[in-house]
N, C-alpha and C positions, 0 to 999 in steps of 0.2 A: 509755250511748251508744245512741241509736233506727239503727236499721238498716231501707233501707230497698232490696228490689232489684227490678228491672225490667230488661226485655229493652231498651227505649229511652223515652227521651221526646222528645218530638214539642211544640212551639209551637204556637200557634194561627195559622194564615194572617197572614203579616206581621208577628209578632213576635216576638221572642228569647227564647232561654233563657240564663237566667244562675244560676251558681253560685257560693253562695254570697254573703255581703255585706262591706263593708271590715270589712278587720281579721282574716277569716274566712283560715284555711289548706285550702287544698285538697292533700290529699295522694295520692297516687299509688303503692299499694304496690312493692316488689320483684317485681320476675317480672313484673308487669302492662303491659300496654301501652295508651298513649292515641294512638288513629288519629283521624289528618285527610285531609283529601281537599281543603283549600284551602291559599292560600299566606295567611300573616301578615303582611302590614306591618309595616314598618320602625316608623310612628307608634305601634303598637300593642304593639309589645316596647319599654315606656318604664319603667321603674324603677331599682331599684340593682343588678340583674342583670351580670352581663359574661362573655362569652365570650373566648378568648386565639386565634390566627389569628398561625402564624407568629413566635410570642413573642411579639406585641403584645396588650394586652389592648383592647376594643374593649365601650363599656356598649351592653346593650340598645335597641336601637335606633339605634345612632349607625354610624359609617362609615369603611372605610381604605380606602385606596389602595395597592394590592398595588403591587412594585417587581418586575419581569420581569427576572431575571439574562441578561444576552447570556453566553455561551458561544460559542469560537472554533470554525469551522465547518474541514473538510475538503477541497478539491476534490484535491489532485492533487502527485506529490513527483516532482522531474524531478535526475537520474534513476533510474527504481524497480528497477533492479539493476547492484549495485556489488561488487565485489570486499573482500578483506580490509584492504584498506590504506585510509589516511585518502582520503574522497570527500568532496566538498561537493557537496549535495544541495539545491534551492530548493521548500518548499513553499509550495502556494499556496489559498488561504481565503479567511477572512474573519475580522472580531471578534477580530484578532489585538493583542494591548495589549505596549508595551517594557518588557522584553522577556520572553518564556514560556520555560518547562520545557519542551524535549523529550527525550524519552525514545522510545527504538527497546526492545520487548518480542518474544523471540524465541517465538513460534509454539507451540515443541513445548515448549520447557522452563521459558518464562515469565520466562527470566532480562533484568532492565532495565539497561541500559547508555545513560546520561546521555550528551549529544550533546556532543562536546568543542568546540565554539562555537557559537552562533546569534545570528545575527546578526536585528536587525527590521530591514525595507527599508518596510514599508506595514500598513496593516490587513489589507493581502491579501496580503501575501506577505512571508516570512521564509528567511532561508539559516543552514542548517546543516552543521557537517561532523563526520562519523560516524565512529571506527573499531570493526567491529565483527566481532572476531576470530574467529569460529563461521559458518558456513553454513547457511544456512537461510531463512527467510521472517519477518517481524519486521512488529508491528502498531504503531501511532506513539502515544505519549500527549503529548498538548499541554496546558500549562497559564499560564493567563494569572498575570500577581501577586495579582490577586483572587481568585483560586481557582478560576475555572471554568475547567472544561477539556472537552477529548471526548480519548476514543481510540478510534480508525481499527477497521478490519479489518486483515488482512496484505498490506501493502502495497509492500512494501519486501524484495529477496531479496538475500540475498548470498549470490555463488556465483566459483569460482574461475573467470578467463577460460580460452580455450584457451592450452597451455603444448608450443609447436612443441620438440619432439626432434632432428625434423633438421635438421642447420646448415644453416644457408646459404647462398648460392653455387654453384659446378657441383656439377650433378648427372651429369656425363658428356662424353664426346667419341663419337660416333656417325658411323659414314660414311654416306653419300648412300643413301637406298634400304634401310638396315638396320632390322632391327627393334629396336625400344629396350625390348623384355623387359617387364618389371614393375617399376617406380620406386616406391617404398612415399616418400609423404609422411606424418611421424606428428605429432599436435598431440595431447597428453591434453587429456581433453575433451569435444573437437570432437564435432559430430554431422554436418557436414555442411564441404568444402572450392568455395570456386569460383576461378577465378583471376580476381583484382582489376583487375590493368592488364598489360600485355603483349604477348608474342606467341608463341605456342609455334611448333615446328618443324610443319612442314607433315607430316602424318599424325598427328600425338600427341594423344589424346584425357585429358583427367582424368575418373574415376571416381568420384565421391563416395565417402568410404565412412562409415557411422553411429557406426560403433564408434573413432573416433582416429585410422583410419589408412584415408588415399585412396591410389590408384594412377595412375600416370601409364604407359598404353600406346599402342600404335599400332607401324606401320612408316612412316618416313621418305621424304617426298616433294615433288617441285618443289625442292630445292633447287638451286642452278649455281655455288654460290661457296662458300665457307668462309665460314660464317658462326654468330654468338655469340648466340643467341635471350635475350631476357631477360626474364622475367613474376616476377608478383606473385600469392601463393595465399593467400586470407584463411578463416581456418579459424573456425568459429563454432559457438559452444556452445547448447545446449539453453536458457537464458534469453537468447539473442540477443546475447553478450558475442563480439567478434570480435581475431583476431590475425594480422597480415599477415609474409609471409616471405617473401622475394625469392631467386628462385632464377635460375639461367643452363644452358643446354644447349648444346652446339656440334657442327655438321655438317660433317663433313669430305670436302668432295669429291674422288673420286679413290679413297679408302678403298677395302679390298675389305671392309668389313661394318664392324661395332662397331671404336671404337678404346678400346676400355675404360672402365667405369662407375665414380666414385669416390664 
């Protein structure tokens, strides 16, 4: 075998170089590399050659038609915090096919709990309802019948609402002018109380308080009658979960102070 090496060869102004002639193997050691710096046409890779693309095989020079998978898209799950007990839940997208796998995936500990119905309403939007018995923060996995799927970020929290302690109903009988002490309203929970609808006693102020438990103080005034105040205190948690409890005060005119707090 003649051997022959050179740093390059070079044509002469306007004509080509070619290697080799038909029938001729050109071979290409191991470790060696052949660089180009042009593209090949399609016409030009013609033989019994074939490359594979996606499991198809595809002869040199010939042509596919790649098939773009749609995958169901994300916007938005109404609504993104629910309690322990079954909730139906409406998410809404896109590329949604009847009917998909969802699955709620717990944050910390990765555990998947299958959505106990789902319903399809559109491409864009499908209902679901959840029971999902842990607290915490949950990412959504959605899957079409065809297989494509996306899953979410943490989207989704379950957290217990506020869970009011004190009954309710009177809070007390109070005389005209007295002061009403410290009224502890307790909600576990809560991080914040307002009153909802109502009317409190003329001086009585509510206190928020962050930790579960607000106060109700002031001293009593403008009253002229006997009269049965009655409001509504909506106690709400740190994911915005809210619990209303209706309570009553009564002002005793005439009284000489408090007529006792029940």
């Amino acid at each position: 075998m003649s051997e022959v090496k050179v740093n390059k060869i070079s044509p002469r102004s306007g004509t080509g170089v070619q290697l080799g002639d038909s029938g001729d193997t050109i071979t290409i050691p191991s470790g060696a590399t052949l660089t180009g710096t042009q593209n090949i046409a399609n016409t030009s890779l013609v033989g019994s050659g074939q490359i594979t693309i996606n499991g198809t095989a595809v002869a040199l020079g010939g042509s596919i038609t790649l098939v773009t998978e749609t995958r169901p898209t994300f916007t938005s799950i109404t609504p993104n915090v629910v309690e322990n007990t079954q909730t139906t839940c409406v998410i809404a997208g896109g590329n949604f096919v009847s009917v998909p796998l969802v699955t709620a995936i717990n944050s910390s500990t990765g555990a998947r709990i299958s959505a106990d119905e789902v319903a399809f309403n559109s491409a864009a939007q499908i209902t679901v309802k959840f029971t999902l018995p842990v607290d915490g923060t949950y990412l959504l996995y959605i899957e079409n019948p065809d297989g494509n799927a996306i899953q979410t970020s943490a989207v989704l929290t379950v957290s217990d609402a506020p869970a009011w302690q004190t009954s309710a109903g009177s809070l007390g009988s109070f005389g005209a002018g007295a002061s009403f002490g410290t009224i502890n309203l307790v909600a576990t929970n809560s991080v914040s109380m307002a009153k909802a609808s109502g009317t409190f006693p003329g001086g009585m102020t509510l206190n928020s308080g962050g930790s579960g438990t607000s106060t109700l103080t002031g001293t009593e005034s403008g009253a002229t009658a006997n009269t049965t105040y009655t409001f509504t205190i909506r106690a709400t948690d740190a994911e915005g979960q809210t619990a209303d409890r209706e309570f009553t005060i009564t002002i005793i005119v005439g009284a000489g102070g408090s007529m006792g707090f029940n």
